[in-house]
ChimeraX commands (.cxc) that place a marker at each C-alpha (Angstrom):
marker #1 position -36.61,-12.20,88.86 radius 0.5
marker #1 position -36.34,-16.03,89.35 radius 0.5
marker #1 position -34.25,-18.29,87.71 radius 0.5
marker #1 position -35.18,-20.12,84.44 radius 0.5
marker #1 position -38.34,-18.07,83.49 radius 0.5
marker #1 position -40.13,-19.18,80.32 radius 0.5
marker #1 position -41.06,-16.70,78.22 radius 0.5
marker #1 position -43.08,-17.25,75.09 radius 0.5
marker #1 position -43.92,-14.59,72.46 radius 0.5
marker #1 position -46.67,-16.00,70.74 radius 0.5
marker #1 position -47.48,-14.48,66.95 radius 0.5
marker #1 position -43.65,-13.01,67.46 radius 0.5
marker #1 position -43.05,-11.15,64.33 radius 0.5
marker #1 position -39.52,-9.75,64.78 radius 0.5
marker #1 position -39.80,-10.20,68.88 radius 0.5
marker #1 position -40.02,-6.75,69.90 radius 0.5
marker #1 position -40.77,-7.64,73.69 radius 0.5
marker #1 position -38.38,-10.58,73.81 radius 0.5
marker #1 position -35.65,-7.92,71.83 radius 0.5
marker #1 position -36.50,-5.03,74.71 radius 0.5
marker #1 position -36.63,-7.63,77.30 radius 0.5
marker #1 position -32.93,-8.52,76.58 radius 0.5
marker #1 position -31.62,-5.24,76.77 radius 0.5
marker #1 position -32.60,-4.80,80.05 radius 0.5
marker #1 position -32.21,-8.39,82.33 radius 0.5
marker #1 position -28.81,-9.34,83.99 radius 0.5
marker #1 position -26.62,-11.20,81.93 radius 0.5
marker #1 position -26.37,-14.21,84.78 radius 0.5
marker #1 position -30.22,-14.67,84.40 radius 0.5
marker #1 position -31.63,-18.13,83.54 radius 0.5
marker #1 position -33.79,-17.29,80.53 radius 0.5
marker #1 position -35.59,-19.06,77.95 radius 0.5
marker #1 position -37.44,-17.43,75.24 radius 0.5
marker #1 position -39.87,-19.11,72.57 radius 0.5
marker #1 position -40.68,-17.14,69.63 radius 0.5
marker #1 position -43.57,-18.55,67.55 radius 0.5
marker #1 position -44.82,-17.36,64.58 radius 0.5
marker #1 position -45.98,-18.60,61.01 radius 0.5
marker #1 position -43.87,-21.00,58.99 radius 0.5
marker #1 position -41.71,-19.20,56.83 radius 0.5
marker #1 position -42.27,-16.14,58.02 radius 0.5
marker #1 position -39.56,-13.94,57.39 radius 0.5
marker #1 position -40.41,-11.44,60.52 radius 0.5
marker #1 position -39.62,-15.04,62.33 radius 0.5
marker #1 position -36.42,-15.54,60.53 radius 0.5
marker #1 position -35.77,-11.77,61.99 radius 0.5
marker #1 position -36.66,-11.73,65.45 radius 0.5
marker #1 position -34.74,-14.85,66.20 radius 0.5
marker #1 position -31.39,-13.65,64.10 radius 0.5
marker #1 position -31.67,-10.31,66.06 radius 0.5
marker #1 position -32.39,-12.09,69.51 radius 0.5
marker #1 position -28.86,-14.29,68.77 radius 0.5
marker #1 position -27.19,-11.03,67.95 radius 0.5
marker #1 position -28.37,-9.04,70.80 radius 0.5
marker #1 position -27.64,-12.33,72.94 radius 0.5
marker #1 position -23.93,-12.23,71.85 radius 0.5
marker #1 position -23.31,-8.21,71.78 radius 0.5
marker #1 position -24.58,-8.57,75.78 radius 0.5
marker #1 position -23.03,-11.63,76.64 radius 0.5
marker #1 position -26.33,-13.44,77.60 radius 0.5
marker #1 position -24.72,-16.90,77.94 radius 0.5
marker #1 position -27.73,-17.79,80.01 radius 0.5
marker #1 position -30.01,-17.50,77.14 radius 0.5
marker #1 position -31.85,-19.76,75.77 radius 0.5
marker #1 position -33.96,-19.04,72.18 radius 0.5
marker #1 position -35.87,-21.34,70.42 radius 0.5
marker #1 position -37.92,-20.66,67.94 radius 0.5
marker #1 position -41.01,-22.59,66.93 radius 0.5
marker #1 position -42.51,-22.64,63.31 radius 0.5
marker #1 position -46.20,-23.42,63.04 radius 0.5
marker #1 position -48.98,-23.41,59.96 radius 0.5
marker #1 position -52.32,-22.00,60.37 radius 0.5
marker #1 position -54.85,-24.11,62.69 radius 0.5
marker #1 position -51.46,-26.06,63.73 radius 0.5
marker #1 position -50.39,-25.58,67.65 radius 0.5
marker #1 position -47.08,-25.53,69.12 radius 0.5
marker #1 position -45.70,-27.64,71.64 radius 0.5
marker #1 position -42.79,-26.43,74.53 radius 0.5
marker #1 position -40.32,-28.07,76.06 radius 0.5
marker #1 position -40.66,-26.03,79.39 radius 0.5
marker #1 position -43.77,-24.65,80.72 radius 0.5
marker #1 position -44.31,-21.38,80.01 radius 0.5
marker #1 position -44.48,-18.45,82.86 radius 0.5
marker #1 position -45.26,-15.69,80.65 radius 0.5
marker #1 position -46.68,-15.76,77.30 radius 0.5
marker #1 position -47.29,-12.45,75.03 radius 0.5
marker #1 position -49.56,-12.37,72.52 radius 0.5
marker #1 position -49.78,-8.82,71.41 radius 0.5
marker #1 position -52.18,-7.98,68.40 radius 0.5
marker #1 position -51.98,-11.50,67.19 radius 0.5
marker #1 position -55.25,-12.69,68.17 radius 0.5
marker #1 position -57.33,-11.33,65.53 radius 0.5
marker #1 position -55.47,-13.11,62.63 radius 0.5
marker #1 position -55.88,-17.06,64.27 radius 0.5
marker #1 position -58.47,-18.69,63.18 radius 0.5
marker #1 position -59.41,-19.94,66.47 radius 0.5
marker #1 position -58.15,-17.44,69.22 radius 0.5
marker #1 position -60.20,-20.45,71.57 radius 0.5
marker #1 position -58.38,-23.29,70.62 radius 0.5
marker #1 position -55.16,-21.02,71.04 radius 0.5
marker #1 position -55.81,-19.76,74.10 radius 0.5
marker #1 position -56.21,-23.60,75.39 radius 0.5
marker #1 position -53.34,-24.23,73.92 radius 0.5
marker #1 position -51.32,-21.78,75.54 radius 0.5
marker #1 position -53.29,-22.48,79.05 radius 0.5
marker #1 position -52.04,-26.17,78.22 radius 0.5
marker #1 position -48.12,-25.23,78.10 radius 0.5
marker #1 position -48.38,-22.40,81.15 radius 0.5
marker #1 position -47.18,-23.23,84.94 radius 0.5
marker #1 position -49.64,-22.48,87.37 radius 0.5
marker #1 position -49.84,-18.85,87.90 radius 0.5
marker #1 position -48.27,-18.03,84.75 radius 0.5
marker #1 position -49.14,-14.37,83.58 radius 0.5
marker #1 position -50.71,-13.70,80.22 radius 0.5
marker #1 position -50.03,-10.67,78.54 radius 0.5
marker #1 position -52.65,-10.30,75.91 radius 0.5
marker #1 position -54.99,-7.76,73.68 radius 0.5
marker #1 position -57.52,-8.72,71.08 radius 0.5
marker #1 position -57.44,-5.96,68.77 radius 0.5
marker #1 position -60.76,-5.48,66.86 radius 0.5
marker #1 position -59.84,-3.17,64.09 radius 0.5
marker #1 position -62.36,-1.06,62.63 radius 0.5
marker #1 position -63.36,-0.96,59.21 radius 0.5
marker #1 position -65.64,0.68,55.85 radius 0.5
marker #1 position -67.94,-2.62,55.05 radius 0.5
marker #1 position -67.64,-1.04,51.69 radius 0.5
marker #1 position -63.69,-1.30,51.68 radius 0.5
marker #1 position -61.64,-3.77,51.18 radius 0.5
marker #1 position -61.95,-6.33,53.87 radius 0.5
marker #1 position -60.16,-5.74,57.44 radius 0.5
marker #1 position -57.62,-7.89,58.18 radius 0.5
marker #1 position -59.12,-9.64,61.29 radius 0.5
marker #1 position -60.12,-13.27,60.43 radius 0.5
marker #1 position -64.01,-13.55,60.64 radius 0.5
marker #1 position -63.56,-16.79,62.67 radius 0.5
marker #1 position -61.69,-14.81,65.00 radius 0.5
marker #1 position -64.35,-12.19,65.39 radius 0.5
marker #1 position -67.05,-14.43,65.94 radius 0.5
marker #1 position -65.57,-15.90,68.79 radius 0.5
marker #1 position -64.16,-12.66,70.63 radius 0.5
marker #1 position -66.60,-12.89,73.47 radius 0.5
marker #1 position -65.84,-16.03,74.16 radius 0.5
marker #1 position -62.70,-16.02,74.39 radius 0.5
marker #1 position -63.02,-13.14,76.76 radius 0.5
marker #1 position -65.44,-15.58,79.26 radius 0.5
marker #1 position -62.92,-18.27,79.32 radius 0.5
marker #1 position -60.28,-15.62,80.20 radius 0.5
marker #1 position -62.37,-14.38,82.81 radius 0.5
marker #1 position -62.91,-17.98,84.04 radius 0.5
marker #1 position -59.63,-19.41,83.87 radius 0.5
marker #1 position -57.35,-16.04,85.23 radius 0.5
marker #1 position -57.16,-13.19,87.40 radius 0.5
marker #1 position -56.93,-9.73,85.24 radius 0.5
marker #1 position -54.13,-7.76,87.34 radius 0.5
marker #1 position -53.35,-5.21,84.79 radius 0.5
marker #1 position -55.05,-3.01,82.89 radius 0.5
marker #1 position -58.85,-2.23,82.03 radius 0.5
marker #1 position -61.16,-5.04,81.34 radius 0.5
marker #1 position -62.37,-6.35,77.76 radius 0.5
marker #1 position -65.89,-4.08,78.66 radius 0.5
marker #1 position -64.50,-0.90,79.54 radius 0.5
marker #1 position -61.18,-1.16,76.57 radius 0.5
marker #1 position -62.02,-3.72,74.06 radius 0.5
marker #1 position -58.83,-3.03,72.19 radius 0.5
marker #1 position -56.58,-2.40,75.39 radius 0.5
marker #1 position -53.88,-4.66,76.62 radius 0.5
marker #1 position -54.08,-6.71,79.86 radius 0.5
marker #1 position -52.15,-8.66,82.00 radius 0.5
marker #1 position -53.61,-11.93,83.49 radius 0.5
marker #1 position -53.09,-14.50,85.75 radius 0.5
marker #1 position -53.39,-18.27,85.61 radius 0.5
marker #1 position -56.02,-18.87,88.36 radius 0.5
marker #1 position -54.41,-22.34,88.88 radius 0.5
marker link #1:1,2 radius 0.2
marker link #1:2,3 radius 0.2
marker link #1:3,4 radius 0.2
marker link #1:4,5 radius 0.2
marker link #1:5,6 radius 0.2
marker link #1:6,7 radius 0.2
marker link #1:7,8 radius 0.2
marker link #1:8,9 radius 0.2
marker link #1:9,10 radius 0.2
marker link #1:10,11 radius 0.2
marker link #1:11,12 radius 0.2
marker link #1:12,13 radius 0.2
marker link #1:13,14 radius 0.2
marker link #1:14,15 radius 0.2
marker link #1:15,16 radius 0.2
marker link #1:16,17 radius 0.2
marker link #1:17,18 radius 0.2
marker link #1:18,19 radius 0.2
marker link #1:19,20 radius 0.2
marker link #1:20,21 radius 0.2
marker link #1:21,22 radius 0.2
marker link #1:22,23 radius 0.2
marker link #1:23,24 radius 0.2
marker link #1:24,25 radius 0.2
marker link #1:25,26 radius 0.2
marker link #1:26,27 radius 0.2
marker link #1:27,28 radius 0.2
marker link #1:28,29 radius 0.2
marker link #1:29,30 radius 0.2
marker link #1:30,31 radius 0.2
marker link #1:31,32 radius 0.2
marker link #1:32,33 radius 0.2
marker link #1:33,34 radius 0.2
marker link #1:34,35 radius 0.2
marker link #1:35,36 radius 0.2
marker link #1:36,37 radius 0.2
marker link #1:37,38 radius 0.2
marker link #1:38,39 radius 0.2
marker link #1:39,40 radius 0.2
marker link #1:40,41 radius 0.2
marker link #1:41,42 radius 0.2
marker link #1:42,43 radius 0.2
marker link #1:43,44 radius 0.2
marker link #1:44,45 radius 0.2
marker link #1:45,46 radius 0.2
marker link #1:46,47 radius 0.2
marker link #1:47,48 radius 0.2
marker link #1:48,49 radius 0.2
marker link #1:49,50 radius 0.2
marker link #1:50,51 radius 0.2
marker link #1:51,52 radius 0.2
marker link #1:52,53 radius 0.2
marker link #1:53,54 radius 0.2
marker link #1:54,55 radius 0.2
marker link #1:55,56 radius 0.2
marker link #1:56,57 radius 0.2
marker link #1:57,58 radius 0.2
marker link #1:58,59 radius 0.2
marker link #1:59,60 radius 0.2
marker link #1:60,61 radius 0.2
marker link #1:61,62 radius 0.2
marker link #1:62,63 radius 0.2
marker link #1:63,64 radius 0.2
marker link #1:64,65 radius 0.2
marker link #1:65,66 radius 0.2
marker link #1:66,67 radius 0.2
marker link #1:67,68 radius 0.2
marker link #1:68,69 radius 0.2
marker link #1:69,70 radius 0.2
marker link #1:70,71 radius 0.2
marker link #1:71,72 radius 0.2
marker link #1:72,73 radius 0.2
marker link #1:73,74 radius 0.2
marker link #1:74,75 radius 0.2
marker link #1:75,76 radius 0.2
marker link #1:76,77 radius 0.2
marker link #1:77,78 radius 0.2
marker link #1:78,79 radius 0.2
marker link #1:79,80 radius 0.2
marker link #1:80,81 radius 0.2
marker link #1:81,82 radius 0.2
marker link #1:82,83 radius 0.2
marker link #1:83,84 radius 0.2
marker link #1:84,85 radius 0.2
marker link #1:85,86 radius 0.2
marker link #1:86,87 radius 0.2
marker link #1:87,88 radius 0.2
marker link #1:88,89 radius 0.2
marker link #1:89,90 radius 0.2
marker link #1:90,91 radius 0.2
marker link #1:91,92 radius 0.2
marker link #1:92,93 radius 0.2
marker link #1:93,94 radius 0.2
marker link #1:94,95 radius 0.2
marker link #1:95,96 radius 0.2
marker link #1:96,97 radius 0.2
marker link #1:97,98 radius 0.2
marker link #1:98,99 radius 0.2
marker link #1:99,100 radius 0.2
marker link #1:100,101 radius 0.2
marker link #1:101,102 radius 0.2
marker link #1:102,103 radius 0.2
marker link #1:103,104 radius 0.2
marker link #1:104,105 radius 0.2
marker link #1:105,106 radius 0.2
marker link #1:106,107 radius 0.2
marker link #1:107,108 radius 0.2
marker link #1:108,109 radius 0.2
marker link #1:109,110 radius 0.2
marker link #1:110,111 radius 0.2
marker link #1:111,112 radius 0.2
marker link #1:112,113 radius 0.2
marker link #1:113,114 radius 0.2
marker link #1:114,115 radius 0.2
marker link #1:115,116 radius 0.2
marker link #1:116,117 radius 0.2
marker link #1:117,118 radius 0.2
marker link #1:118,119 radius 0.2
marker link #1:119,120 radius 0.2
marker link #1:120,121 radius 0.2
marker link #1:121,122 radius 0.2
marker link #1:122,123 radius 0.2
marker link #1:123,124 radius 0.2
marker link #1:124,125 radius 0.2
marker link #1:125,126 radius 0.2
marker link #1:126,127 radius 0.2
marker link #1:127,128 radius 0.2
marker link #1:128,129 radius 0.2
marker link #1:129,130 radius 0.2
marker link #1:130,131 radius 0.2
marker link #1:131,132 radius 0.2
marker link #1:132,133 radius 0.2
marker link #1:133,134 radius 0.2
marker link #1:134,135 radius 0.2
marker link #1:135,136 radius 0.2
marker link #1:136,137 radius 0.2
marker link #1:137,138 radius 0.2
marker link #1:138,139 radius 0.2
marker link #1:139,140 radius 0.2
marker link #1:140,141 radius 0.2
marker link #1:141,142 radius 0.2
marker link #1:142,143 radius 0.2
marker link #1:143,144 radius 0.2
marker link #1:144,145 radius 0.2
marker link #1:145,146 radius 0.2
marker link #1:146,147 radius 0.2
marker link #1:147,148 radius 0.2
marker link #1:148,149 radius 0.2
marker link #1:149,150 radius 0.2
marker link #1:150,151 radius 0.2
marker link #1:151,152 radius 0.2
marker link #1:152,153 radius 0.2
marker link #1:153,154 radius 0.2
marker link #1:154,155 radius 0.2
marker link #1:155,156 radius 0.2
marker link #1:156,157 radius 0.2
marker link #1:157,158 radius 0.2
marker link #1:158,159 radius 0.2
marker link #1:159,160 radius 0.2
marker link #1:160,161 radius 0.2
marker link #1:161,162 radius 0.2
marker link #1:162,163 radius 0.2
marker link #1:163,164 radius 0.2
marker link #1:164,165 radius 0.2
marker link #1:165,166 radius 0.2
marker link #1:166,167 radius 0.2
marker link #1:167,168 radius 0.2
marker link #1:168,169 radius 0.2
marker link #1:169,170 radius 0.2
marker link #1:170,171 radius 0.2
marker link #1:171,172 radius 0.2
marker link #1:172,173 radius 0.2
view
């Protein structure tokens, strides 16, 4: 792996793929990690304290975490441009996985990969309601044609054939 790689979990919780990531890269890598989550959020507060711990137990001086706050229908900014973003069962809980997705596109170098799944969880109409944001489910297909337009899927099955799979993708430009 290159030097200075930009990772950004995205919807982070406690950071479970920036915590296993960590475990496993050479401490003399150039590494910067962006968790963002919800304001507040104490999952956030979590990932990031375990990150710093894991970061010191391994001697990762080359580590850099930052971690980036937001409120709903607000969008990050980063200092660096991202090179690979996660956003793992996140999607279905923005209110405009769209407007997120072009925000993300906005902050990624060319090429970046895009490690994504839209999870569409299914539900009794006569139960309590699901927790996927309506907003989000009406624009699931979509968001699917602008990923389609704007990268290359070069792992796993496409939205069609596993709507609730994960996928890797890359940046066509």
């Amino acid at each position: 792996m290159k030097d200075g790689v930009h990772i950004c979990e995205y919807g982070s919780g406690v950071a479970p793929f920036s915590f296993s990531f960590c475990n496993i890269i050479k401490p003399e890598i150039n590494i910067d990690i962006s968790l963002t989550d919800v304001s507040g959020c104490e999952h956030l507060i979590f990932g990031d304290w375990r990150l710093n711990k894991l970061k010191e137990k391994r001697g990762l001086e080359n580590l850099n975490i930052s971690v980036n706050p937001i409120k709903p229908n607000e969008f990050p900014t980063y200092d660096k441009k991202i090179d690979i973003a996660i956003v793992f069962e996140v999607l279905e809980h923005v209110p405009s996985p769209m407007k997120t997705l072009a925000n993300l596109m906005k902050h990624m170098n060319p090429k970046a990969a895009l490690v994504e799944n839209f999870v569409k969880h299914d539900h009794d109409p006569n139960e309590e309601p699901t927790c996927d944001l309506l907003s989000a489910a009406q624009e699931r297909y979509q968001y699917y044609e602008i990923l389609k337009f704007n990268f290359n899927l070069i792992g796993g099955n496409p939205p069609d054939e596993e709507p609730n799979g994960t996928r890797m993708w890359q940046l066509k430009h």
